[in-house]
C-alpha positions in Angstrom: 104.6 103.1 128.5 105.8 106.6 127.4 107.8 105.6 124.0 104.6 106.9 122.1 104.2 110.2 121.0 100.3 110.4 122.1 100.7 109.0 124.8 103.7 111.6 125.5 101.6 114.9 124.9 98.6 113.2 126.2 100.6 112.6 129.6 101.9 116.3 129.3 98.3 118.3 129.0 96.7 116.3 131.0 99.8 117.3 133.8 99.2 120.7 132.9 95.5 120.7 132.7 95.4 119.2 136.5 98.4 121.8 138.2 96.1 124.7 135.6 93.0 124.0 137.2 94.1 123.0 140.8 95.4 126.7 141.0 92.5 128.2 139.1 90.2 126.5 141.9 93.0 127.9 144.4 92.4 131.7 143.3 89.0 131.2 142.9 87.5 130.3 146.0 90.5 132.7 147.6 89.3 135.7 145.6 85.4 135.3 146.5 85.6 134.1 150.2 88.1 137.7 150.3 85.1 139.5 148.7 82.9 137.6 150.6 84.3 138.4 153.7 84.7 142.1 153.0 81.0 142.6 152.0 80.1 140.9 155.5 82.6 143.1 156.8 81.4 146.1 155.4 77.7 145.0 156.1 78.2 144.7 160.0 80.1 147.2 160.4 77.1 149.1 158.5 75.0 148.0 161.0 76.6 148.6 164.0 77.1 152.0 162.6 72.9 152.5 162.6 72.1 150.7 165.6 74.8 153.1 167.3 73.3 156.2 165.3 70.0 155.3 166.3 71.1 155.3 169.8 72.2 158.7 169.8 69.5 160.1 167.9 67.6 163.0 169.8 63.8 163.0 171.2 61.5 165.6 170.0 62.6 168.0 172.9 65.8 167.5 170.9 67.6 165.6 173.9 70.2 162.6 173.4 67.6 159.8 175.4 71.1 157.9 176.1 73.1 160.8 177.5 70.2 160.8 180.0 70.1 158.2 183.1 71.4 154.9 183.9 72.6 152.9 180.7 71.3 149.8 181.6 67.6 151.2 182.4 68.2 153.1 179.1 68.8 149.3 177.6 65.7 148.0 179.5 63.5 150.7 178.6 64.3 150.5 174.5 64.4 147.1 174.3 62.2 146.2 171.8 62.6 149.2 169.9 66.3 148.5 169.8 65.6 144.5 168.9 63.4 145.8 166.2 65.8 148.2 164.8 68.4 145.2 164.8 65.7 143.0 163.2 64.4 145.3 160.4 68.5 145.6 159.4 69.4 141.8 159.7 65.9 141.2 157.0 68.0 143.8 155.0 71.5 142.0 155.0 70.9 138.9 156.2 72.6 136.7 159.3 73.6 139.2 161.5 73.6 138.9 165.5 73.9 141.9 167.5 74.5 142.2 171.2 74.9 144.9 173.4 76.7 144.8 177.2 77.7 147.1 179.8 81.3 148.7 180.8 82.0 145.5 182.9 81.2 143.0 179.8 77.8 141.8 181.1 75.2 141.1 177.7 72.0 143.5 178.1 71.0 142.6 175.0 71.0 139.8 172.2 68.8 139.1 169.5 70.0 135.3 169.8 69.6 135.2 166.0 72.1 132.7 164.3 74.7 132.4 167.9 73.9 128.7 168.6 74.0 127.5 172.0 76.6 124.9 171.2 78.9 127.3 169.6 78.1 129.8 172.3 81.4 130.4 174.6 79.8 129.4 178.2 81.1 133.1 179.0 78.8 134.6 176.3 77.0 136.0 179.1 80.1 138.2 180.2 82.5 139.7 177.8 86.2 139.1 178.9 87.3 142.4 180.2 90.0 142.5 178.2 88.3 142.7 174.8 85.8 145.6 176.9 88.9 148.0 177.1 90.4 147.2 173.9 87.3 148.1 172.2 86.8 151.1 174.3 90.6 152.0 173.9 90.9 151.2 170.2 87.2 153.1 169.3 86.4 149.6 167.4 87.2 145.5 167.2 87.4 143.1 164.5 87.7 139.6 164.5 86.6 136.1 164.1 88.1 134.8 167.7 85.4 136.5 170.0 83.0 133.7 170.0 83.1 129.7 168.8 85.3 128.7 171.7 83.8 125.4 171.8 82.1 124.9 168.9 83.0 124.5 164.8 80.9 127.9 163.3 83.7 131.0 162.8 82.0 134.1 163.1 83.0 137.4 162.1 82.8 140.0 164.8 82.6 144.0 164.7 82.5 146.2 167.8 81.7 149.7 168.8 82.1 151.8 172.1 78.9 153.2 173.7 79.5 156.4 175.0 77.1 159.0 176.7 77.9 162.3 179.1 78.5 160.7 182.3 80.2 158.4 181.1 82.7 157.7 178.3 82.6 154.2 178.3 79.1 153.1 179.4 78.7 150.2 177.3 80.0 148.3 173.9 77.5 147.2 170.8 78.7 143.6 168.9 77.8 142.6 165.4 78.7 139.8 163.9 77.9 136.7 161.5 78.8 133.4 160.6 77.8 133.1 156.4 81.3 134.8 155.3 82.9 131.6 153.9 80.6 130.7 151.2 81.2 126.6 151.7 78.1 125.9 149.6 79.5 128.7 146.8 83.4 126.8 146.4 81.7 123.5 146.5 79.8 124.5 143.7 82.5 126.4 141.9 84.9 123.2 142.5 82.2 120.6 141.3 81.9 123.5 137.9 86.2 123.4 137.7 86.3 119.7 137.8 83.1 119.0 134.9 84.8 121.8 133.0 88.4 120.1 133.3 87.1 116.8 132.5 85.1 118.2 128.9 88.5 120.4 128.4 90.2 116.8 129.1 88.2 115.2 126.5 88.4 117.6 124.1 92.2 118.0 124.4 92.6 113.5 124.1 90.4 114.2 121.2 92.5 117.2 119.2 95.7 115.6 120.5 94.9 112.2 118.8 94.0 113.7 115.9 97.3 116.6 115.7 99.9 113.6 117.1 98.2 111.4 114.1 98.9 114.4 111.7 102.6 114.4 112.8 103.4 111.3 113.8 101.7 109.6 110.3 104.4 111.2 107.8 107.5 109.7 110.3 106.2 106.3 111.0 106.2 106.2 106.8 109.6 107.7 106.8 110.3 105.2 109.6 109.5 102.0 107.4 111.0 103.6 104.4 114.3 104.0 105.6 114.0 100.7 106.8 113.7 99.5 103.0 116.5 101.9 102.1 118.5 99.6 104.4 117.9 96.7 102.8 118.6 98.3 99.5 115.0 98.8 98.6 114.8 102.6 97.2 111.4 103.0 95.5 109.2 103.9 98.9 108.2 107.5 98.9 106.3 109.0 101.8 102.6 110.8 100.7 103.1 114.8 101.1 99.6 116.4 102.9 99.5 120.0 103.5 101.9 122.6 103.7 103.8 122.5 107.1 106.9 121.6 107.9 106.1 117.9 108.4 105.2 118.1 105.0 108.5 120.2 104.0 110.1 117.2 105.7 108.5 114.1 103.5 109.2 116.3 100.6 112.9 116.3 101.5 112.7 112.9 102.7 111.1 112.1 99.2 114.0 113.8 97.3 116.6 112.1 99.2 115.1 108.5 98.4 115.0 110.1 94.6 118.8 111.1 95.0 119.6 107.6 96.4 117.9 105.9 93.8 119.2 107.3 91.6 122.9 107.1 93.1 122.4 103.5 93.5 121.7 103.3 89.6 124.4 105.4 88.8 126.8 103.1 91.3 125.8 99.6 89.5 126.0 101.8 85.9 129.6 102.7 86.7 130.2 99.1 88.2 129.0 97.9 84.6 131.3 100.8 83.0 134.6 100.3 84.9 134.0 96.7 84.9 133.7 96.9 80.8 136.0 99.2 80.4 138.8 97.3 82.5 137.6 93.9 80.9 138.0 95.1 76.9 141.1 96.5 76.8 143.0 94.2 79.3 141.3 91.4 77.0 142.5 93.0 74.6 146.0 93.8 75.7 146.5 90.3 76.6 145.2 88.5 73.7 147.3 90.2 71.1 150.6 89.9 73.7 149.8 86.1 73.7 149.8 85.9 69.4 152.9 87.9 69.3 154.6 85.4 71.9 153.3 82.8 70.2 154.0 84.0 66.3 150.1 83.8 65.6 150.4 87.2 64.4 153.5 87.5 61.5 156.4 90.0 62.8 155.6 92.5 59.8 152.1 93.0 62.0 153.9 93.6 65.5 154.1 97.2 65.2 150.3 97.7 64.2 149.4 95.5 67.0 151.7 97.2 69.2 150.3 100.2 68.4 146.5 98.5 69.2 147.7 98.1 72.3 149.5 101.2 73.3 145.9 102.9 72.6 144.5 100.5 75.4 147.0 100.9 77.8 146.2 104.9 77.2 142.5 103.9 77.9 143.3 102.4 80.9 145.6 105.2 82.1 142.8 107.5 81.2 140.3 105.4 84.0 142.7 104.9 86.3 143.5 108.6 86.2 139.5 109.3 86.6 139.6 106.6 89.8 142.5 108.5 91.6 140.9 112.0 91.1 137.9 111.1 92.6 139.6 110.0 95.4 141.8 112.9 96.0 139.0 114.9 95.1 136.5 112.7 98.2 139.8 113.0 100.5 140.2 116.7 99.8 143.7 116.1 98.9 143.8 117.8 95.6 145.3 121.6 96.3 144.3 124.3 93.5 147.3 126.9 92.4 146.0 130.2 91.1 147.5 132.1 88.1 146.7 134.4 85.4 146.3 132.4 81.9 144.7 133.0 78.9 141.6 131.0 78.2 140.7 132.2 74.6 144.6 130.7 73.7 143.4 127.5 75.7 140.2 127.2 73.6 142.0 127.6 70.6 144.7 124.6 71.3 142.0 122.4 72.8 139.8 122.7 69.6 143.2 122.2 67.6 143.8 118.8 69.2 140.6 118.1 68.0 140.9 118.6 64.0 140.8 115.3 62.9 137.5 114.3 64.7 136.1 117.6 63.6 137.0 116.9 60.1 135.6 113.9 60.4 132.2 114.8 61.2 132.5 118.0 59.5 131.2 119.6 62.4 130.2 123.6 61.6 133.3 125.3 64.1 132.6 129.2 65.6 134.9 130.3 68.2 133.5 134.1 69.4 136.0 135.3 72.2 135.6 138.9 73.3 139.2 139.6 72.6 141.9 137.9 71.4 143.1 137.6 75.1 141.3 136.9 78.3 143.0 136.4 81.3 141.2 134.4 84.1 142.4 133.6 87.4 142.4 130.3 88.5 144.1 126.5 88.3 145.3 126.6 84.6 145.7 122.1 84.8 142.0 122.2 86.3 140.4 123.8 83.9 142.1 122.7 81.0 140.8 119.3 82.6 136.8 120.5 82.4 137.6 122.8 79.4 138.9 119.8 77.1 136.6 117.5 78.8 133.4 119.4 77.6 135.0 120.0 74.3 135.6 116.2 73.9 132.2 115.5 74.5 130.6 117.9 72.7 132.5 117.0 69.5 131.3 113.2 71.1 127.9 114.0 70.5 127.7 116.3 67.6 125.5 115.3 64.7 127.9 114.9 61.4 127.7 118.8 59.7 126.0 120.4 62.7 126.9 123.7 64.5 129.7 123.2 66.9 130.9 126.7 68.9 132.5 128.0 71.7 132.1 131.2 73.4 134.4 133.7 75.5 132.6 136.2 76.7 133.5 139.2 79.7 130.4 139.6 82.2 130.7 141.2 85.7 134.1 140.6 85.9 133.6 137.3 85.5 134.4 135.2 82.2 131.9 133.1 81.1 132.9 130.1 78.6 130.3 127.9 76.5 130.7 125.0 74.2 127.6 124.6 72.2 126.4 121.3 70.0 123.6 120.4 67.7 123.4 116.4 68.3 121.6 114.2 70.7 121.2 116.4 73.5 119.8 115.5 77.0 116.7 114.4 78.1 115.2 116.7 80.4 114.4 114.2 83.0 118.3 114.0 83.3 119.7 117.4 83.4 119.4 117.7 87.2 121.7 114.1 86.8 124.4 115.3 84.4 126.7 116.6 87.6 126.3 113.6 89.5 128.7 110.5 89.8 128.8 107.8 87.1 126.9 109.7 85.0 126.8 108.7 82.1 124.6 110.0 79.0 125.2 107.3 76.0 124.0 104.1 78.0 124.5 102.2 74.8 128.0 103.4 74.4 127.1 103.7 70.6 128.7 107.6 70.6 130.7 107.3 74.0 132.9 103.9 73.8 135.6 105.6 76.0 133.7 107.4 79.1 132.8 106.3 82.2 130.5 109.3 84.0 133.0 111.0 86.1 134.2 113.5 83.7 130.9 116.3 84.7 131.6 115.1 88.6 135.1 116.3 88.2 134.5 119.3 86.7 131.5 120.3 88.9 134.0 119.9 91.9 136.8 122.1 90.5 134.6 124.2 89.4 132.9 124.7 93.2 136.4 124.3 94.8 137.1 128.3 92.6 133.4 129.2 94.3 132.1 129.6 90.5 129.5 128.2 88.4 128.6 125.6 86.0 125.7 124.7 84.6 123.9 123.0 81.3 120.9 123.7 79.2 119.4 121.4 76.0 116.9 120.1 74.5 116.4 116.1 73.9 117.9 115.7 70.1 118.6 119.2 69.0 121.4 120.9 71.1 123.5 121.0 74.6 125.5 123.8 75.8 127.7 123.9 78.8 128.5 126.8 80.5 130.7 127.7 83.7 132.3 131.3 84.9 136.0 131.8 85.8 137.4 135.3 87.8 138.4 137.9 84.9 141.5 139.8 85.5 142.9 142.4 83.1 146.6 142.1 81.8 147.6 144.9 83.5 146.5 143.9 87.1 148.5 140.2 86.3 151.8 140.9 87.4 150.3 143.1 91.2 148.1 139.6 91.6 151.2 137.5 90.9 153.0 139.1 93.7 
């Protein structure tokens, strides 16, 4: 039920949308029944304050009327002007009761405004004595458990001594209401949470539909093209939209079906090499073994057959060799030895070996070197291996009387050797390739009969095992020059590294 990713997210907001707006309701109706309650509060207490002043104020002789006589025939005699007084204020702030009673609890007065008779405590009529002395004690009461003994309606209660000169305790004035809840205001303010959780609902199914789509679109393509990859299909590519990092994603996704396509063609090209390659010479080897043994070819032509097939057996060292380095090299088994050695004497010797082919094509030789010696530090076997290897195939791929050269040059402390040749070149679409596996730039073998695409994989390793460079530039049927740095170290500072 929750495997989808929509249906995850959805499950998720929705979760937080209902626990958001159960305590947004919570606060809410907490935060205006509070201020509900304390503007009743404030409003009784208000009117109690009046009322009371009222009582005290003086006639036009300038005497307190209620410091004057009995309290209760003070009550009697101002009775409507006191109900009136009460009246005029509850108009003014709405559902408020007031009652007034003796020093013994007994009601003198009551407005009988919004106390119904079912909610009425059947004591109304007297004031527990208790609540008489703590108001006259305290100087005031507050409190919703006064009244509503027997029925359902809370009121809020606020109550005041009476005092006069005879006596300090002649009476107590209540005040009180029952509106300080506010149902009808939380009903409405739930009924406006829940519509405005439902359209926030809606909205959020709708945006998440649409942003899980947007994510989840790119990966169910990736999904069913790495389900072709496993069956060895590696032409699906995933469309790029945008510039997030889904997108980022099925652009790397894209590059690494690109890198495993064109793996996979390398792999069956170097299947179709090696095989070839192992095929021919064993062929070969075999077939000119069998006419010796068999006198098909005369003695006096043994030795030039021989020597046909000492030159295959080579060739077939030379794979085999290739095979096992690659493997040492995948294992990590192959260890590097650093020592001082001078490359510009290693150029020299390489492009010496090569004479004859040069000669042949009458190849246009430079050799610029800085000075006549330059140390580098690293594994002298290793890169003689890339050195001679470039060399090989640049003299390979030369055109016959083009520019052949090689560079030694000092930058940075590093030393930076080139072997440039005008020929066939490389196609641009295949630069990025020439350091991969299997590799392999003459697909005709018309110029390369002897090569099998590992040479470039070799020396990019060695060369990344030193922590240096390597890298090519050319253009398609006019030149090609490799380049690759080595550490510099002067003659002087050869025999302190050496230690």
């Amino acid at each position: 039920m929750f495997k989808s990713v929509f249906t995850k997210y959805i499950s998720a907001f929705i979760l937080i949308l209902f626990v958001s707006f159960i305590i947004l309701a919570t606060v809410l109706c907490s935060t205006v029944n509070n201020y509900a309650q304390d503007e009743k509060s404030d409003s009784i207490i208000k009117v109690a304050e009046t009322v009371l002043g009222f009582m005290y104020s003086r006639d036009g002789n300038g005497r307190d009327s209620l410091s004057v006589g009995n309290f209760n025939d003070y009550i009697k005699d101002n009775r409507e002007t006191l109900l009136g007084v009460i009246y005029a204020l509850d108009a003014y702030t709405e559902d408020i009761d007031a009652f007034i009673t003796d020093a013994s609890g007994n009601v003198l007065l009551h407005n009988e405004h919004i106390i119904n008779e079912d909610d009425i405590d059947p004591n109304i009529n007297k004031i527990p004595q208790k609540i008489i002395d703590s108001v006259t004690k305290q100087g005031s009461y507050s409190g919703t458990d006064l009244l509503s003994a027997n029925g359902n309606t809370k009121y809020l209660v606020y109550a005041l001594p009476i005092r006069n000169y005879t006596n300090p305790a002649c009476g107590v004035l209540f005040v009180c209401t029952s509106d300080f809840s506010l149902p009808e205001l939380n009903r409405s303010m739930i009924n406006t949470v829940i519509m405005s959780c439902l359209w926030i609902l809606l909205a959020t199914m709708i945006a998440v539909y649409f942003i899980s789509e947007r994510i989840t679109s790119p990966l169910k393509y990736m999904n069913r093209a790495a389900k072709s990859f496993a069956n060895g299909h590696f032409d699906v590519r995933v469309p790029v939209t945008g510039r997030d990092e889904i997108s980022e994603l099925a652009v790397a996704f894209n590059s690494m079906a690109t890198s495993l396509s064109n793996s996979d063609e390398l792999r069956r090209s170097f299947l179709a090499n090696v095989s070839h390659d192992l095929r021919t010479p064993m062929t070969t080897i075999s077939g000119f073994i069998d006419g010796i043994i068999d006198g098909t070819i005369p003695p006096d032509k043994h030795e030039y057959y021989l020597d046909v097939i000492r030159t295959e057996v080579r060739r077939l060292s030379r794979l085999v060799s290739s095979l096992l380095d690659i493997t040492r090299i995948q294992a990590g088994e192959r260890k590097f030895t650093k020592s001082a050695f001078d490359i510009c004497e290693m150029a020299r010797i390489i492009i010496i070996g090569f004479e004859q082919k040069i000669e042949e094509k009458k190849l246009d030789i430079e050799f610029i070197c800085d000075n006549d010696k330059m140390f580098a530090w690293a594994d002298r076997d290793a890169i003689y291996q890339i050195l001679y290897n470039i060399c090989d195939n640049a003299v390979k791929f030369s055109s016959n009387g083009a520019k052949y050269r090689v560079t030694i040059t000092e930058k940075n402390k590093k030393i930076l050797t080139s072997v440039y040749n005008e020929g066939q070149g490389i196609k641009e679409d295949e630069l990025p390739f020439v350091f991969e596996r299997f590799y392999k730039g003459d697909k005709s073998r018309g110029l390369d009969k002897t090569g099998v695409g590992l040479g470039m994989y070799i020396a990019k390793t060695i060369i990344d095992a030193h922590e240096e460079t390597i890298s090519v530039r050319s253009e398609y049927g006019k030149y090609c020059e490799f380049t690759f740095s080595l550490p510099y170290i002067r003659e002087a500072e050869i025999s302190k590294k050496n230690k």
